[in-house]
N, C-alpha and C positions, 0 to 999 in steps of 0.2 A: 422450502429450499431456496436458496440463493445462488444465481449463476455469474460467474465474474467471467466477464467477455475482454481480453486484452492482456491479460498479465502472459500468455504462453508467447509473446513476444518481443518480451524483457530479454536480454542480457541471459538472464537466471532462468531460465525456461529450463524443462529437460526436456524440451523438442531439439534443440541444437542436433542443424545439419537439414532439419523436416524445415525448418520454417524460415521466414528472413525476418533476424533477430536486429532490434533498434532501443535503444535509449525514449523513455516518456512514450511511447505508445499509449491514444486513447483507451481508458481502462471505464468499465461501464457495467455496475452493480442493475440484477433483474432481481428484485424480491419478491417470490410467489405466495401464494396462497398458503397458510398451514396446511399439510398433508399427514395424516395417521397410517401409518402400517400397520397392521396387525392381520396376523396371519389366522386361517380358519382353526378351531378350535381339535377339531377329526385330526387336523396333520399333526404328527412328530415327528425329530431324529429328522432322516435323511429330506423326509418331503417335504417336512416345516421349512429346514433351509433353501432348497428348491423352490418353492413358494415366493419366499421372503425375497428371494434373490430375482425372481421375474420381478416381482412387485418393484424391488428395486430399480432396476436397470428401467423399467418401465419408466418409473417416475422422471429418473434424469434423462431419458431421452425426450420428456414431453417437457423438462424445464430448459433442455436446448433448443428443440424449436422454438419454445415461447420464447426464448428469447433471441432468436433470430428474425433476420429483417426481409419480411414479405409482404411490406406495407409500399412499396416502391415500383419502378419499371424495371426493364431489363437494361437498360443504361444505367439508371443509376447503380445497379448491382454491375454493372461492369467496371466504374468509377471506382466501388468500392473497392473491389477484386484489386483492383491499379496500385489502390492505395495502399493493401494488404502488404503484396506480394511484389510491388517495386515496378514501374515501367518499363524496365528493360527486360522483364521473367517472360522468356519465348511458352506461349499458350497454342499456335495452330501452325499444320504444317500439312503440305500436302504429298505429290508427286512432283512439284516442280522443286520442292526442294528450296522452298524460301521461307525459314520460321519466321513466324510474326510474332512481335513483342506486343506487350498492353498499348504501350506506347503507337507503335506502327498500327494494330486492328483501331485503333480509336481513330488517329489519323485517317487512314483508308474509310472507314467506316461514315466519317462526319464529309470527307470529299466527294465520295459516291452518293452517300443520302443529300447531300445538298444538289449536287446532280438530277437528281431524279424528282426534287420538287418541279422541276418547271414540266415534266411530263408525268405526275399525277397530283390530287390533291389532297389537305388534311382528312384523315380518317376511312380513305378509300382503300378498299379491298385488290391487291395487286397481285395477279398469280406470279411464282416463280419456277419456271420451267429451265433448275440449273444440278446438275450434281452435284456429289458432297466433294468439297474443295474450301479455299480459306476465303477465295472471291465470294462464293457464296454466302457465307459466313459475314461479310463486309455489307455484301448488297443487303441482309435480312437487319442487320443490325442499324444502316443505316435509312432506312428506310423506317424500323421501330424508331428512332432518336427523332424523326420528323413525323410522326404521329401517322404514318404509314402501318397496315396490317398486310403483311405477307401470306398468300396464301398458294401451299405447296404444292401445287400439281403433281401428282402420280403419272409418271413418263411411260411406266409400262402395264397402262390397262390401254394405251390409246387412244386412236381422237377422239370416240366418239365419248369416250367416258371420259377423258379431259374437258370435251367440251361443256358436257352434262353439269358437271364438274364447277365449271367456270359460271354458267346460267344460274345452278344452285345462289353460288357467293356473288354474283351480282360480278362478278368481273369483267373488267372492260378493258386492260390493258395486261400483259403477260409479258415478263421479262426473259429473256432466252440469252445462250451466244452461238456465233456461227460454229467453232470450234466443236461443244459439242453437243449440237444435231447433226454435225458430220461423224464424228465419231459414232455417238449412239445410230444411227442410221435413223435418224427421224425426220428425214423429208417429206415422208407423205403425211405422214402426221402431222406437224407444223405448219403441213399447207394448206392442208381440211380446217385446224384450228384459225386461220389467221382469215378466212373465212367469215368468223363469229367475233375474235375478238382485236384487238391493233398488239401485234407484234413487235415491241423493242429489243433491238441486240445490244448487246451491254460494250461489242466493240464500236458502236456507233457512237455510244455516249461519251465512251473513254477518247474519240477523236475531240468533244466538246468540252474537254476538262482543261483546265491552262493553267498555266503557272500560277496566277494568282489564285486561282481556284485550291491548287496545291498549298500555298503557303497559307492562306486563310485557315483550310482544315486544321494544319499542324501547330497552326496559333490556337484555335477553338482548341485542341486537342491538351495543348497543355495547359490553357485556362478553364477547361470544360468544372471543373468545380467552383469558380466563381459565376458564372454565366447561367449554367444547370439545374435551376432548384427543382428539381421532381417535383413539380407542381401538374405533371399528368395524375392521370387518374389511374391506381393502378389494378384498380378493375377493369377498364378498359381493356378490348381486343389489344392480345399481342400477336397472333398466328391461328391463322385457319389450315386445319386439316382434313385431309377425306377419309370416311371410312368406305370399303367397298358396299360395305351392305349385303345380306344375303339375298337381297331381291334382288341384287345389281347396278341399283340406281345409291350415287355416292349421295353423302350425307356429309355437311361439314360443321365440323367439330369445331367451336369458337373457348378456344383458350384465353384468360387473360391473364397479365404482370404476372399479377400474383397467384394463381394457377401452376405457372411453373415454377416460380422462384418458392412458393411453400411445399411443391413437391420434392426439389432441389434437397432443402431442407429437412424434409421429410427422411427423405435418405439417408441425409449425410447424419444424423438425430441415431442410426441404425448401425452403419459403415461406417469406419474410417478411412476418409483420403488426405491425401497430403501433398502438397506443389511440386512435388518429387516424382509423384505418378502422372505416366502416359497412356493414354485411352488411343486404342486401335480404334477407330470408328469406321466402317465401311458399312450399317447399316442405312439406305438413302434416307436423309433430311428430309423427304413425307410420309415416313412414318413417326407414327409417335414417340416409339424406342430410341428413332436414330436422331429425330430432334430435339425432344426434350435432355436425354440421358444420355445420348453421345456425344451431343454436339456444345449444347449449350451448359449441362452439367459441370463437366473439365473449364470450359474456359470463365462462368460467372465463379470458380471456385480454387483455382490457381493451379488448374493442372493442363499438362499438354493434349493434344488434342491433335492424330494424324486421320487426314480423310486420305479415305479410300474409296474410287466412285462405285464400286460394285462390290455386292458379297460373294459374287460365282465363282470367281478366281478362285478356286478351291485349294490348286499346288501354290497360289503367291502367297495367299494373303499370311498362311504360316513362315514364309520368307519374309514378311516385312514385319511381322510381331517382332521374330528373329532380331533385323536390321535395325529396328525404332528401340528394340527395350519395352516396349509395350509390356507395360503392369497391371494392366485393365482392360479385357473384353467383356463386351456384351455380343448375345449370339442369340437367334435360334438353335431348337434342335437340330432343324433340318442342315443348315452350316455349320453348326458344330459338330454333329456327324459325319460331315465331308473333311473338312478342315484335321479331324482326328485322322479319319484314315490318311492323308494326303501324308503329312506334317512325320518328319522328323522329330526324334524322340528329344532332341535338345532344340526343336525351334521356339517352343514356350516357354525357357529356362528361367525368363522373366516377371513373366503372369502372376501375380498376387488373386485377383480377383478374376474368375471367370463366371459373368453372371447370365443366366437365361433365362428369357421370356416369349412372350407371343403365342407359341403352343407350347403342347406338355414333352417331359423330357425324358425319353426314352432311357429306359433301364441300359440298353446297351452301349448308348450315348456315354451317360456317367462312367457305366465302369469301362470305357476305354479311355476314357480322361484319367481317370482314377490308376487304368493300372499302364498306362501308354506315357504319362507324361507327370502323374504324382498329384496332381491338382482334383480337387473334390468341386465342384459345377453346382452353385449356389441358384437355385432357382426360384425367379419369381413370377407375380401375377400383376396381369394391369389390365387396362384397356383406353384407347387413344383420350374416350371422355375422363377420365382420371389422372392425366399429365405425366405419366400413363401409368406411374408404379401404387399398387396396392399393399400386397405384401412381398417379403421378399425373403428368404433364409438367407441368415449370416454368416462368419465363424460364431459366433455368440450362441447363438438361434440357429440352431440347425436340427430339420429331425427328418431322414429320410422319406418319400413320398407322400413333402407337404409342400408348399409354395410358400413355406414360412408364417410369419405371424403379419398382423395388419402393424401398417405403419402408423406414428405418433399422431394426435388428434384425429382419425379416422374413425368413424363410428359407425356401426354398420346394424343390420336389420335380416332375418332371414324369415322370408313370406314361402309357411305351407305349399309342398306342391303335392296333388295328390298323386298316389301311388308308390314317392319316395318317403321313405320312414326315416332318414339318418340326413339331417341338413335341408335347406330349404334354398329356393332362390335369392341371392344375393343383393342388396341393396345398398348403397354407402353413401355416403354426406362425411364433408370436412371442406377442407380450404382450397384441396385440389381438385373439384369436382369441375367440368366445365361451364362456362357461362351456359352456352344451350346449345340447340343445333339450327343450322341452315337448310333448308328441306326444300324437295321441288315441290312446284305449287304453291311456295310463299319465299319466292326468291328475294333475297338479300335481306329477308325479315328474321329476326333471331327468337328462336322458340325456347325459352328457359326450359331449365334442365327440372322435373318433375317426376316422381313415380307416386305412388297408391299410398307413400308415407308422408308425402308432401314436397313441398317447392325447395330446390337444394338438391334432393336427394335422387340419387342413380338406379335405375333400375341395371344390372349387368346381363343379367339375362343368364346367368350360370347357375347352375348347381350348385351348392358347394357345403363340407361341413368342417364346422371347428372345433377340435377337442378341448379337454382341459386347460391347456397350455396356450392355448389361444393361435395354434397350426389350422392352417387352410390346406383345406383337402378339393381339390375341383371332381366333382362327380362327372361334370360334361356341362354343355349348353344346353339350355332349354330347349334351344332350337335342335340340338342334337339328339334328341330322345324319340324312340318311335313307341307308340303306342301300339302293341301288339298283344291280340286277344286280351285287353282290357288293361294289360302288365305294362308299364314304362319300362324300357329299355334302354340301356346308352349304348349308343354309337361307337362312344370311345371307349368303351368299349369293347365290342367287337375288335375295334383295328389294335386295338392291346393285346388281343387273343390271336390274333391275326400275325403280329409282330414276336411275340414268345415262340407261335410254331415255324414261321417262316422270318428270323429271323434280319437274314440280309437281303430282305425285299421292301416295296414300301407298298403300304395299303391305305384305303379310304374306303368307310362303309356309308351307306346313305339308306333312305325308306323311300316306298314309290306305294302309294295306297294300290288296296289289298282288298277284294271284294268279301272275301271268308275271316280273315284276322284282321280289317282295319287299316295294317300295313305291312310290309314287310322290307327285312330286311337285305340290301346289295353290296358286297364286297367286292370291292375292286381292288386286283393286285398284280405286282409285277413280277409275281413269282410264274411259271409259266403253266407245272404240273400238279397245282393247289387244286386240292379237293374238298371238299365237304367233309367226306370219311378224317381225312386225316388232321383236319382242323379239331372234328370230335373228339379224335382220340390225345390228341396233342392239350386238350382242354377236359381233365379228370377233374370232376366234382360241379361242372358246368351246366345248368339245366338249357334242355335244349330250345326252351325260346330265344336265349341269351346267342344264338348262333347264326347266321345268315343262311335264305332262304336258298340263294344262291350266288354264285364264284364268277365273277367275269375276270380276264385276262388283257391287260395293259401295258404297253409298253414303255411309259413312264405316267405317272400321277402327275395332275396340271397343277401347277404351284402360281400362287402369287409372287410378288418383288419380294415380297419381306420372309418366305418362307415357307409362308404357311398353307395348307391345302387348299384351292379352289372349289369347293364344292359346290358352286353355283356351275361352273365347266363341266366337274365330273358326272355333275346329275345328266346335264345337256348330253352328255357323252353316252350316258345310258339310257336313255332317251331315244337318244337314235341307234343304237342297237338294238333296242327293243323291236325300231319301227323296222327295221330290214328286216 
């Protein structure tokens, strides 16, 4: 196969209108490898073509990665982006309602990161303690262009696990603004933290920026490709993220360049975007979702990009889809469930793509998307160590009750677990995989990434099986399984059987060992007059291991930032019910 990169922004394109069309645009021939198709010998008729037709699309989505540019930084992919799509194409915008062009983010970006050289140095771990907005966006960028690694603090687990947090990555200095930790209400927490590490407010710096300072940037800005050579390295840290961890104690995630730019990639190889679409983004910049694929996705790729600091606004955020034109969200279930019931039948009139990840996507979810607003709810699978996407269902690729199929160069592995017969634990290696992790106990040291198949490769810790078609099916986490009289059990189970009978409630089941069966299983729900009996009955053809031991009643289930269940909280919670 041969990939020609440049001719779709000729004159002669039939993208006209998608694209910014120019005269001599560099045009740049990838010649791959010979590749044979031939389909299995068993298929005919309908399924040979079936077949032949994965095989196909397969192929050119793996000759347009490879021939895409992941060898670089996240500047230089910004450069690129510039050159694309013209410096004056508005890429970020927030509440204050001031779009930034390539042009302005580069500018802003080179005056802020030169800023911030005289208060940290080459290659030091800097936390950023800011919401999702275009500043931030500038601070993280500028700070990458000067061999700076930003790393995101999660503002809503608190001090004590920010500070954790921060001791992990070695962090010594934390970026903040007064603005908002007034707003967020985090005085007490900022003052516990400032404690541990030196607290800069970004309105102090912007008092030390000057005119010259200002014109220098916007000089650099427009000579930044002769000055430029991406001569960093782009394995190199670009962003540190934290996972919670089901012990509790974070864990940070060391992404580099090229991590996300082939993840980037990875996607776009899958989906189509175009300069034309605008990304709702309100999931916060420490999570993986909201910074690899909300944040930086749209703007290294010449699409707009509105931040929004929180996902909770349940009634706005379908207001501002409305208001922006927003052609692209990403979501949890948990917000996409809110957001559907909230939202007017015409506030999404826009939305081309609505994609979801982080947890699984409730049957009820979809088909109120489905028959509430017309849009089918594309779901995928990742995790923070994976830049974050794995696979993902398309329009192309779409098969109801799968998380899609694995994205291009991803190769993956499924390690026997015993007592599940259909799929195994999940393992993956490719270009997105993370550098390693930051661990307490060997703070600021970086522990490459490794599982039982070798150095590279991810252990995910999931279940999962793939059919014919090459569809990911998640069975649960490993960690999610209770071992009950000798039998594996999933969790999720439960709270699937749990959600079918009680449907407009929410649930979480957990295990608490079990002196007679090993363990047993606890259903936690917010429904009020949930029973056992009518759980069973509600679950025909269900054997009764598969059922919870017993029902406790809650008045709402403890949620992380991003969405997803706390079940480190809810165990805690049943714990201490126990003990009364």
């Amino acid at each position: 196969p041969i990939h020609i990169c440049g001719t779709q922004y000729t004159p002669f394109s039939k993208l006209q209108g998608l694209v910014r069309l120019r005269w001599f645009p560099k045009i740049t021939l990838h010649i791959l490898p010979p590749t044979h198709i031939e389909a299995r010998k068993e298929l005919t008729g309908k399924n040979r073509r079936k077949y032949s037709g994965h095989v196909l699309a397969d192929l050119m989505a793996d000759m347009q990665f490879s021939a895409s540019k992941t060898q670089q930084t996240l500047f230089s992919s910004l450069l690129d982006a510039r050159a694309i799509h013209g410096g004056g194409h508005l890429v970020a915008e927030d509440l204050e309602r001031q779009p930034l062009s390539y042009d302005v983010l580069i500018s802003r970006s080179l005056i802020i990161g030169h800023a911030l050289t005289a208060i940290t140095s080459a290659n030091e771990h800097v936390g950023l303690l800011l919401p999702n907005s275009s500043k931030t966006l500038c601070v993280l960028l500028g700070l990458s262009v000067h061999q700076r690694v930003p790393a995101m603090l999660n503002y809503s687990t608190g001090a004590g696990a920010m500070i954790a947090a921060c001791e992990v990555a070695h962090v010594k200095t934390v970026l903040t603004s007064r603005r908002f930790i007034d707003l967020a209400h985090l005085e007490n927490d900022l003052a516990h933290l400032a404690t541990r590490v030196h607290v800069m407010y970004l309105e102090d710096i912007a008092t030390q920026i000057t005119l010259k300072d200002k014109l220098r940037g916007i000089w650099q800005s427009q000579t930044a490709r002769f000055w430029y050579k991406n001569n960093h390295n782009a394995h190199a840290p670009a962003v540190i993220l934290f996972t919670s961890g089901s012990e509790g104690t974070p864990k940070g995630v060391v992404l580099s360049h090229r991590n996300i730019l082939a993840n980037h990639q990875q996607v776009a190889a899958r989906i189509n975007f175009t300069q034309k679409d605008v990304v709702l983004n309100f999931l916060p910049m420490f999570h993986s979702f909201g910074f690899t694929i909300g944040t930086l996705l749209p703007v290294l790729n010449g699409m707009k990009t509105f931040f929004y600091p929180t996902p909770l606004h349940f009634s706005i955020i379908p207001e501002m889809a409305y208001e922006t034109s927003a052609t692209i969200m990403f979501g949890t279930n948990t917000f996409l469930s809110a957001y559907g019931k909230k939202a007017h039948p015409y506030d999404f009139y826009s939305l081309r793509y609505v994609i979801a990840g982080a947890e699984k996507l409730q049957a009820s979810t979809r088909e109120l998307w489905q028959d509430k607003f017309g849009l089918r709810i594309l779901e995928g699978y990742g995790a923070t160590e994976t830049a974050p996407v794995v696979s993902v269902n398309t329009p192309m690729d779409y098969k109801l009750g799968t998380v899609g199929r694995l994205l291009p160069h991803l190769d993956y592995r499924l390690e026997p677990v015993e007592g599940i017969e259909e799929g195994g634990r999940l393992h993956v290696f490719g270009p997105n995989i993370m550098q390693g992790y930051l661990l307490a106990g060997s703070e600021g040291v970086l522990q490459p990434t490794a599982s039982l198949y070798g150095k590279g490769w991810y252990d995910t810790g999931d279940i999962v099986h793939i059919d014919d078609d090459g569809f990911l099916s998640i069975r649960g986490r490993s960690k999610r399984f209770a071992k009950v009289g000798g039998e594996m059990v999933s969790l999720t189970l439960v709270e699937q059987l749990a959600m079918k009978t009680w449907e407009n409630a929410s649930h979480g089941a957990i295990s608490l060992p079990d002196t007679k069966k090993g363990e047993q299983i606890i259903l936690i729900t917010t429904h009020k007059n949930a029973t056992l009996g009518e759980l069973a009955r509600a679950s025909t053809g269900v054997a009764a291991i598969y059922l919870p031991k017993k029902i406790l009643f809650i008045d709402a289930i403890p949620l992380m930032a991003t969405g997803k269940t706390d079940y480190v909280a809810l165990t805690n919670w049943v714990s201490a019910q126990n003990d009364k």
